[in-house]
Every structure is written in structure tokens, then in C-alpha cells.
C-alpha positions as CSV (number, residue, x, y, z in Angstrom):
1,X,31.3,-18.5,28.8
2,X,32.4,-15.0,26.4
3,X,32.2,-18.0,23.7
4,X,28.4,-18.9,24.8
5,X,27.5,-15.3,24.7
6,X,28.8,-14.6,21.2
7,X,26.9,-17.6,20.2
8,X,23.6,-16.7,21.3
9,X,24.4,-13.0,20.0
10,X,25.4,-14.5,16.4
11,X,22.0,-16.1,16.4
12,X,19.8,-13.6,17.6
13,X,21.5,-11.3,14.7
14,X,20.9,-14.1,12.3
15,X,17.3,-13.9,13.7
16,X,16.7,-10.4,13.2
17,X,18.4,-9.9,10.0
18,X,16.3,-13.0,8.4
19,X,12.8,-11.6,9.9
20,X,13.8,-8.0,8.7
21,X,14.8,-9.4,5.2
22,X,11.6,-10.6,4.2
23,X,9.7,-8.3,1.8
24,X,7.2,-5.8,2.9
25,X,3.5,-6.4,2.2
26,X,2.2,-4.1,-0.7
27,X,-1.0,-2.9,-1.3
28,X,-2.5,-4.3,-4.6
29,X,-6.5,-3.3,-4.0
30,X,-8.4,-0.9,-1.7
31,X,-12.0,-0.6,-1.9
32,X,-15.3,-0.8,-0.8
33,X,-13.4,-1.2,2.5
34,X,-11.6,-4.5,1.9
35,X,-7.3,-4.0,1.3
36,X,-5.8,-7.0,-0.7
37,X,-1.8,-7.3,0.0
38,X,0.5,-9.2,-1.3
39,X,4.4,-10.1,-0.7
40,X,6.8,-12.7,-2.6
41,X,8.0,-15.4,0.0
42,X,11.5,-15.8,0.7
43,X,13.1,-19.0,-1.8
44,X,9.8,-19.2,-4.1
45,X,8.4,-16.8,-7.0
46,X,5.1,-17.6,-5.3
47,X,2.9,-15.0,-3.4
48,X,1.1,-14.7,0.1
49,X,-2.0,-12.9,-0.3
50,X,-3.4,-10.6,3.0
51,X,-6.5,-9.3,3.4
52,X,-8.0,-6.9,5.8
53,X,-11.2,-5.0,6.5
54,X,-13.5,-4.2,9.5
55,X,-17.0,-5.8,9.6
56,X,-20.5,-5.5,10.8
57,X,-20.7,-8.7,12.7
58,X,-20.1,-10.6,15.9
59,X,-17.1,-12.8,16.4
60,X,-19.7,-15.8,16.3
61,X,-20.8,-14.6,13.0
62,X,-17.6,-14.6,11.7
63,X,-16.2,-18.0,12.7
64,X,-19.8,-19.7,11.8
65,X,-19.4,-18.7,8.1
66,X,-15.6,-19.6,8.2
67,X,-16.4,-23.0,10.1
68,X,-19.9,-23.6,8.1
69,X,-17.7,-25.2,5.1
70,X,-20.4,-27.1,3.2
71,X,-21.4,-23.3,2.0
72,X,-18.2,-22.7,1.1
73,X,-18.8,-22.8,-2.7
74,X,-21.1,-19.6,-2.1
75,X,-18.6,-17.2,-1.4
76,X,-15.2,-18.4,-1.6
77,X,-14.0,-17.0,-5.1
78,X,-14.2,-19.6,-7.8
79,X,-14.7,-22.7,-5.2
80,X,-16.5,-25.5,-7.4
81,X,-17.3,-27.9,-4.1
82,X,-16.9,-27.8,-0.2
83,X,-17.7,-30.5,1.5
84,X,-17.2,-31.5,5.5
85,X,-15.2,-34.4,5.6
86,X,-14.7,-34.9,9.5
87,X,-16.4,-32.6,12.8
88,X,-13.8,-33.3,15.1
89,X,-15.5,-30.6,18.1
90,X,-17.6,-27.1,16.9
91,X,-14.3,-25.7,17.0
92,X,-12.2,-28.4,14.9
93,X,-13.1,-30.0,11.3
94,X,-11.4,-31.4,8.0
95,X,-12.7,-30.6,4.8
96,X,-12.6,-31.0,1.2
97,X,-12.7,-28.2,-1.3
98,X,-12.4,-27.9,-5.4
99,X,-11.2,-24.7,-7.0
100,X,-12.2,-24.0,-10.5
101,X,-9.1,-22.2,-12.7
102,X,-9.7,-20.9,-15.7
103,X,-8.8,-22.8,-19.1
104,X,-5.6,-23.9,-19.8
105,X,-5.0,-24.6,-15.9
106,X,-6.5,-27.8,-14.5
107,X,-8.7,-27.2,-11.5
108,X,-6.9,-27.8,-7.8
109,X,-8.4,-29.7,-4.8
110,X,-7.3,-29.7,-1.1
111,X,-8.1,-31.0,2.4
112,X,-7.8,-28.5,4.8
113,X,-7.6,-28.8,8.7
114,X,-10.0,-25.9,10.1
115,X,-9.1,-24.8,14.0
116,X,-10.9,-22.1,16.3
117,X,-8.9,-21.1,19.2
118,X,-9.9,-17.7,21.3
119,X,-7.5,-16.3,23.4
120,X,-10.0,-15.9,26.8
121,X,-7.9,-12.3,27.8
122,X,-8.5,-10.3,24.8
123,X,-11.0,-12.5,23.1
124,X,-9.0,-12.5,19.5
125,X,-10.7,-15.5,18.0
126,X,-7.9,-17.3,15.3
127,X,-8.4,-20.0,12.7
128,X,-6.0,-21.8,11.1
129,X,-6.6,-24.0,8.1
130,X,-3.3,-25.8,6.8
131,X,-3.8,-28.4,4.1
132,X,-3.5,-32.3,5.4
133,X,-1.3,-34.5,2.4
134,X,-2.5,-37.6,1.7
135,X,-5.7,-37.3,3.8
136,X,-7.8,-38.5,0.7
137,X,-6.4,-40.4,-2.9
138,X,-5.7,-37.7,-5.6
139,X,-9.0,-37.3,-8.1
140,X,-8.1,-37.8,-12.2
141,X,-7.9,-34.3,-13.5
142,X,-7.5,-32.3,-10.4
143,X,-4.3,-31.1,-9.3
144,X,-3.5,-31.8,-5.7
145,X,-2.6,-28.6,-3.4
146,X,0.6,-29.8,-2.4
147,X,0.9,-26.9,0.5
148,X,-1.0,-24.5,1.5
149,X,-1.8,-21.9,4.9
150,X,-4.4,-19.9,5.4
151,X,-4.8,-18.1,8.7
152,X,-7.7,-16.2,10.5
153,X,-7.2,-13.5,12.8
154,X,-10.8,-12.3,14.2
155,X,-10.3,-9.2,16.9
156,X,-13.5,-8.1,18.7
157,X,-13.5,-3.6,18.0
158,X,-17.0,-1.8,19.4
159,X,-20.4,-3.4,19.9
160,X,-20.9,-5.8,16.4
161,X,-17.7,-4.2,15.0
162,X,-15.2,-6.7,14.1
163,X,-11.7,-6.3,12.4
164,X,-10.2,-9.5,10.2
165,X,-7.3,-10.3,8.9
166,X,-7.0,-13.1,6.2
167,X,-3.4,-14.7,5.5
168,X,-2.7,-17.0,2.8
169,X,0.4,-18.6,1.6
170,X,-0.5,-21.3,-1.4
171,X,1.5,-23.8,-3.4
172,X,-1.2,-23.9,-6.0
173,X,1.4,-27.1,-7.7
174,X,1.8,-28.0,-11.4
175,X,2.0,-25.2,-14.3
176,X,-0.2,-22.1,-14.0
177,X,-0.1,-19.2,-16.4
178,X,1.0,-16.0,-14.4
179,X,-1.8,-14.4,-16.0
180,X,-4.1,-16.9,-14.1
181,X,-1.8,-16.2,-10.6
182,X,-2.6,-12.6,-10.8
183,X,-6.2,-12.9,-11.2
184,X,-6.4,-14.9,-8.0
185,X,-3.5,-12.2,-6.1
186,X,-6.0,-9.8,-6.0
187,X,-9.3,-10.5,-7.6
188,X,-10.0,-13.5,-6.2
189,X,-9.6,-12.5,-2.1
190,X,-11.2,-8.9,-3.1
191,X,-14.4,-10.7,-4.5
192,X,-14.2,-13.7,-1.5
193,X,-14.8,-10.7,1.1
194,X,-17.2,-8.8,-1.1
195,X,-19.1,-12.0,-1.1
196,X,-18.5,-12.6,3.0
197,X,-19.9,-9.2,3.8
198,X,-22.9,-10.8,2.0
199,X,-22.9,-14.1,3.7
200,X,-23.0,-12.6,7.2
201,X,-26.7,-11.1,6.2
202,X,-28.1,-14.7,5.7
203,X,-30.5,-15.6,8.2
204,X,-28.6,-18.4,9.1
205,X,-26.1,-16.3,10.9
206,X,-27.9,-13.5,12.0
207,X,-28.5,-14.0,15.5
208,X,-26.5,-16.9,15.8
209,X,-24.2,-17.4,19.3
210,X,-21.5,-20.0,19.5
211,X,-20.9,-22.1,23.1
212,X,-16.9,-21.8,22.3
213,X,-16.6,-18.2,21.5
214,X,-16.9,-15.2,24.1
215,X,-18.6,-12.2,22.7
């Protein structure tokens, strides 16, 4: 039994030393009231990018731009195409997108498997978008994604106050020029919500209300 304890102690130590371990989120932009982090991840000399900022929107307004992927192209930074591939439920969709990189780098393409879930307590709405291998043949030219997660979190503050956090962890795959990585570390998720703020104006989300999501 003392030898079943000191397991389960072993591993919970294991556990805590391997979650403490991981680098701290730094700050690499703050301004106009969006903060762009970023952190190395653990094995890889990649980087997860986080963003957060407080908006002037509804949680329906949110997840409508987010799930409304065929309009992707006109605010995700430097996305060429976005198209729906499959609308599983309002809530639940695959799609395809095509992100331009500047010269040297060839463009990269992924499917990505959008979910809405809202916790019915405290009404956080979350959206998780992993990339699906294999869901459609590679393109000539266009560098697969090979993995890549990007999450949501939407939390409901005062009346149309909102705050979001945006967590992204991308194997972009093949040879990219670190000059090219940096721009999208910071750049490229500063000018995404700069142009989200902008989206969420449209009329096409303005009064909008979706069935699935409690306000």
C-alpha cells in the first residue's frame, strides 16, 4: 500500500514539475487594446501565439464571425481563401483555408474542424479549431499544415462587453525564414483583431442572435 502511495506521489510531482516547467507567456504587443503573447513550446523552436482583448459585442456576435468562415479572407491576417467545406450543426463545421506568406516561403493550406460549445452555468462560449490530416489531397505548390490548434475562449463581462482569448499553437511545416515567423508572432494576430473589431460592425452581425448560444 506505502508503495501505491509513493507512486501516485511520484506522479503528481512529475505532474507539477512538467506544467510549472513550461515557459511563461511574454508580452510581445499592447495596443489599441489588443495584447499579443507569445511562448516557445516545450521540444520545438516553434511558438504559440495568445491574444486577448475585451470587445464591444455579444457572445453571438462573436461566434457568428468566428463560425461565418466563407468571410474569413476579410479579416484573418494574410488568408488568400476560406471556404466551408462541411456544416455539420450551426455549432459544428470543417473548412478549408489558404494563407498567403511572403516570398521565398510557399503559401500553407489547412482543413480545420470548427466546434462551439457553451458551458450553460457561466455561459463561456469556447471554440476549438484543430486541423483534420488528410481530410482533402495536398494542392501543387501549397504547403500542407501538418498540425495546428487554435482555441477560442469567449466569456460574457457587462451588457455587450465581451472578453476573448485567442490561443494558437501552429506547425506551419516545410522551411520558413524566421524573419517570416516573426512577422506572423506578432503582426499577424495584432492586425487579425484590429480587423475583427471591424467585422463585428458589419450589418451582418449587428443584431444577429444565435439559437445555440445564451446571451
Amino acid at each position: 500500500m506505502k508503495a501505491k502511495y509513493a507512486v501516485l506521489l511520484l506522479v503528481a510531482t512529475l505532474n507539477f514539475i512538467h506544467v510549472f516547467a513550461q515557459p511563461h507567456w511574454k508580452l510581445k504587443l499592447n495596443k489599441e487594446g489588443i495584447a499579443v503573447y507569445s511562448r516557445s513550446l516545450e521540444n520545438s523552436g516553434l511558438k504559440a501565439i495568445k491574444v486577448e482583448c475585451t470587445l464591444p459585442a455579444s457572445l453571438s456576435q462573436l461566434v457568428a464571425v468566428v463560425m461565418d468562415v466563407n468571410t474569413g479572407a476579410e479579416w484573418v491576417y494574410s488568408t488568400k481563401s476560406s471556404v466551408l467545406l462541411k456544416q455539420v450543426s450551426p455549432g459544428d463545421l470543417y473548412y478549408y483555408s489558404e494563407v498567403s506568406l511572403p516570398w521565398p516561403a510557399s503559401n500553407r493550406d489547412f482543413v480545420a474542424h470548427l466546434i462551439a460549445v457553451q458551458d450553460s452555468a457561466t455561459k463561456i462560449v469556447t471554440i476549438n479549431g484543430p486541423t483534420v490530416p488528410g481530410y482533402i489531397p495536398v494542392k501543387k505548390g501549397i504547403v500542407r499544415v501538418p498540425n495546428s490548434s487554435g482555441k477560442w475562449t469567449i466569456t460574457p463581462l457587462q451588457k455587450a462587453m465581451i472578453k476573448v482569448e485567442y490561443v494558437l499553437e501552429v506547425d506551419p511545416g516545410g522551411s520558413i525564414p524566421a524573419w517570416v515567423v516573426n512577422l506572423f508572432a506578432a503582426k499577424g494576430p495584432f492586425e487579425t483583431f484590429r480587423n475583427l473589431k471591424q467585422q463585428l460592425k458589419k450589418p451582418a452581425y449587428a443584431n444577429i442572435r444565435l439559437p445555440f448560444i445564451q446571451e
